[in-house]
C-alpha positions as CSV (number, residue, x, y, z in Angstrom):
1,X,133.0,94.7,165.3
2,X,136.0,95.6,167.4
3,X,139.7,95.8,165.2
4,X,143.3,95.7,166.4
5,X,144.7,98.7,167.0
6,X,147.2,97.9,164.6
7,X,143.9,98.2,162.1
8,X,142.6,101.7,163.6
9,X,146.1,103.1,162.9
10,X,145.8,102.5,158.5
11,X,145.2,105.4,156.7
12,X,142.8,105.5,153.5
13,X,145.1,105.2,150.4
14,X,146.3,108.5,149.1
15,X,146.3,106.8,145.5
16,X,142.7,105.5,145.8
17,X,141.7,109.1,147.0
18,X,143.4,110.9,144.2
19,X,141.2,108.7,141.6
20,X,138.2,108.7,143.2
21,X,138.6,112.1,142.7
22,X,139.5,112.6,139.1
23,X,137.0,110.6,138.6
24,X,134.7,112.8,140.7
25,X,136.0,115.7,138.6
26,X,135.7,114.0,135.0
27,X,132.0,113.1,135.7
28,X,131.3,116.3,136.1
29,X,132.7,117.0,132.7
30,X,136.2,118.6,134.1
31,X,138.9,118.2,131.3
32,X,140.9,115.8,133.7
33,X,144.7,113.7,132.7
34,X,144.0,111.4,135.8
35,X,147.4,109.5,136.7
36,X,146.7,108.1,139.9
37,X,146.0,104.5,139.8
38,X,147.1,103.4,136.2
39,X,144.1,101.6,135.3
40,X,144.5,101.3,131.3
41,X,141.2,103.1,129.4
42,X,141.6,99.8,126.8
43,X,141.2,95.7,126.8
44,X,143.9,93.2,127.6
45,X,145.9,92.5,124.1
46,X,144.7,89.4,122.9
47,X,148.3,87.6,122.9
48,X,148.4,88.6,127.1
49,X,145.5,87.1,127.6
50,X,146.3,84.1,126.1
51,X,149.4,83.8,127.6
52,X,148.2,84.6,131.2
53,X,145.4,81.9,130.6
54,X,148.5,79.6,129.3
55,X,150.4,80.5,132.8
56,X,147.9,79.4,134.4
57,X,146.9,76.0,133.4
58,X,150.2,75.4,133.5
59,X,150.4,75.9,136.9
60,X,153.3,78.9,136.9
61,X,150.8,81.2,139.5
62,X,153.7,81.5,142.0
63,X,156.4,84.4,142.2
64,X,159.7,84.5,140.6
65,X,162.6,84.1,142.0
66,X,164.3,87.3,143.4
């Protein structure tokens, strides 16, 4: 498959590279404090959920205003 060149220019994410390795790192049972990507180690709150769940059957699933 041939991309734009536009495409060929992207570079990876530094962000996704930095977790990937922590995570690399921490499986191999290094003591790692990984802040890279900010994905929470714990579930949703239950009253977030609902609400989200609310938001969207009540159709709010656009932006707000800026």
């Amino acid at each position: 498959m041939q991309f734009s060149a536009n495409v060929e220019k992207l570079k990876p994410s530094a962000t996704i590279a930095v977790s990937t390795l922590a995570k690399k790192l921490a499986a191999e049972g290094r003591d790692i404090i990984n802040l890279s990507a900010g994905e929470p180690d714990f579930d949703t709150p239950a009253f977030i959920a609902e609400a989200g769940t609310a938001a969207i059957r009540e159709g709010r699933t656009r932006y707000t205003p800026t």
